[in-house]
C-alpha positions in Angstrom: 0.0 0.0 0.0 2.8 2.5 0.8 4.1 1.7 -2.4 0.9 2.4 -4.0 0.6 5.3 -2.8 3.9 6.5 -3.4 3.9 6.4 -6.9 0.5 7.8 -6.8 1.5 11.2 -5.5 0.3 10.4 -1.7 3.5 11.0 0.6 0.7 11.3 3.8 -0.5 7.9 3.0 2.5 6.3 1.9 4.0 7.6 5.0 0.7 5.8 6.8 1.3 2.7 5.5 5.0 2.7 6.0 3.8 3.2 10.1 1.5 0.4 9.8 3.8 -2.3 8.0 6.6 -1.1 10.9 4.1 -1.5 13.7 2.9 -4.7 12.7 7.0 -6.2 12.2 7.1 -9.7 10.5 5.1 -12.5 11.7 6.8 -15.1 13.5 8.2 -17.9 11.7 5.3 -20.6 10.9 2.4 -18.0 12.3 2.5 -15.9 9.1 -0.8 -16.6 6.8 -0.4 -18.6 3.6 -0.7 -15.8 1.7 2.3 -14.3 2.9 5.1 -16.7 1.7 7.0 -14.1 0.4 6.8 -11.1 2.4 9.8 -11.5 5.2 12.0 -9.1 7.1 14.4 -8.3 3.8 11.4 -8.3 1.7 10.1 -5.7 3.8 13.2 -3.7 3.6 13.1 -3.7 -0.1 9.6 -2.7 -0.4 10.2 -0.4 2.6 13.5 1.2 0.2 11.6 1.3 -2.9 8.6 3.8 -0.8 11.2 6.0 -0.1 12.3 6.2 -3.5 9.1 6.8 -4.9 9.0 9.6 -2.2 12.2 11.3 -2.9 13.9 10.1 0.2 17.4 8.4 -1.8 18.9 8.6 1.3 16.7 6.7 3.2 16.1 3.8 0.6 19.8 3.2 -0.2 20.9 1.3 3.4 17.2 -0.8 2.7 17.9 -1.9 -1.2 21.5 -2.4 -1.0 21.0 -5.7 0.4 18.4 -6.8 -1.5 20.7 -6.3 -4.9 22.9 -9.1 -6.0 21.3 -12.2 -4.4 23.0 -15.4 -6.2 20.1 -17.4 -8.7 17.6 -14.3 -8.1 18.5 -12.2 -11.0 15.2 -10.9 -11.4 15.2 -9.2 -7.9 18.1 -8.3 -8.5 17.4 -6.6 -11.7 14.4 -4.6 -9.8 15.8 -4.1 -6.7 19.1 -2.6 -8.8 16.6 -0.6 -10.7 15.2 1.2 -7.6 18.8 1.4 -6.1 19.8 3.0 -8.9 17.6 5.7 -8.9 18.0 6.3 -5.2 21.9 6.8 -6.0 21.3 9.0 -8.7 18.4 11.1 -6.2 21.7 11.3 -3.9 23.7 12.7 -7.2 25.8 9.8 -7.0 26.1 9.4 -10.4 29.0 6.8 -10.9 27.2 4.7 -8.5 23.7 5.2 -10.3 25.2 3.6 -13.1 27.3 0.7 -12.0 24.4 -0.3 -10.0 22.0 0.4 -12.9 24.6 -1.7 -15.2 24.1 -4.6 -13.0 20.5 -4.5 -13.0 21.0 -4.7 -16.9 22.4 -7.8 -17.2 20.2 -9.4 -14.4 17.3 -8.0 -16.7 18.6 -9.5 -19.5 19.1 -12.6 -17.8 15.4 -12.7 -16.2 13.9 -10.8 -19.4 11.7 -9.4 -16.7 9.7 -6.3 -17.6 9.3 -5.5 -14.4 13.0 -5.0 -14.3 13.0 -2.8 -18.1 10.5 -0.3 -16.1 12.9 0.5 -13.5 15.5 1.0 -16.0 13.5 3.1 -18.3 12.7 4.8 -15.2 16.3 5.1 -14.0 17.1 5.9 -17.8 14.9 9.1 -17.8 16.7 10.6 -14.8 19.9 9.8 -16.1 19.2 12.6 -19.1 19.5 15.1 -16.4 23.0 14.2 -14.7 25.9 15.8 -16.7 27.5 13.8 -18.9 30.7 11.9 -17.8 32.3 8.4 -18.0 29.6 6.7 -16.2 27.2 8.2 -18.0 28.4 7.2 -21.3 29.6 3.9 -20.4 25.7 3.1 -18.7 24.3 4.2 -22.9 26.6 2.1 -24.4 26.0 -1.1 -22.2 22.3 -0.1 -22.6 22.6 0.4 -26.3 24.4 -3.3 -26.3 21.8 -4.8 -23.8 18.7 -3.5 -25.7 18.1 -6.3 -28.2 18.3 -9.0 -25.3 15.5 -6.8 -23.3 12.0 -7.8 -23.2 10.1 -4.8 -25.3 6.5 -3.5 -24.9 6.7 -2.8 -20.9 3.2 -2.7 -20.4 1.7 0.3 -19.0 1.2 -0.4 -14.9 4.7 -0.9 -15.1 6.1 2.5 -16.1 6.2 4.1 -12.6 7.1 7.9 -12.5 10.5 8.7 -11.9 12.4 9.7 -8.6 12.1 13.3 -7.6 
């Protein structure tokens, strides 16, 4: 819901829902609803780190995504996860971190072919025409150039997110 919200222009109930998902914690191990497989204390983090993203809080999200980025036989996560870390670094004006993050999270897009994973990109993409130009910079459009015929194509609409602030 924070999430939601987020990207939906509602910092006051993003912020909300952030509150509630911290006052509840994770369930204990076995208690946790069927339902709720997926959604542990890293999981949290990640979703946690991609809120604060959405809201313009980079500094925030970057400590909460970083762990979530790189996990061995996950490259789809990775690839999202390094999407949203990427923009948080570039929020920050870290741009030679933006894009060796955002140059991982190409080839684990690649490797998932997730489009999940091409919508943070293009997101992360978009911002990156504002940074100055610069090694990274140019080394992030050519990977990208190389990567783009290995990408899935058509990112369907819910995916595209707004960018950062």
């Amino acid at each position: 819901m924070a999430l939601a919200a987020a990207l939906a222009g509602r910092p006051r109930a993003a912020g909300q829902a952030l509150a509630g998902a911290d006052r509840a914690g994770t369930p204990e191990p076995g208690r946790e609803p069927p339902w709720l497989y997926w959604l542990d204390a890293a999981e949290l983090a990640a979703m946690t780190g991609r809120t604060l993203v959405a809201l313009g809080r980079p500094a925030a999200a970057v400590p909460l995504l970083t762990p979530a980025v790189g996990a061995r036989g996950r490259p789809r996560r990775s690839a999202v996860y390094g999407g949203w870390l990427a923009r948080a670094h570039l929020g920050l004006g870290a741009v030679p971190e933006a894009c060796a993050v955002a140059g991982d999270a190409l080839l684990d897009a690649v490797r998932s072919g997730s489009h999940r994973a091409v919508g943070q990109l293009t997101a992360f993409r978009r911002g990156l025409a504002h940074a100055p130009p610069g090694p990274a910079t140019r080394g992030y459009a050519r990977a990208l150039t190389t990567a783009r015929p290995y990408l899935p194509s058509g990112v369907p609409r819910h995916l595209r997110d707004r960018p950062s602030r």
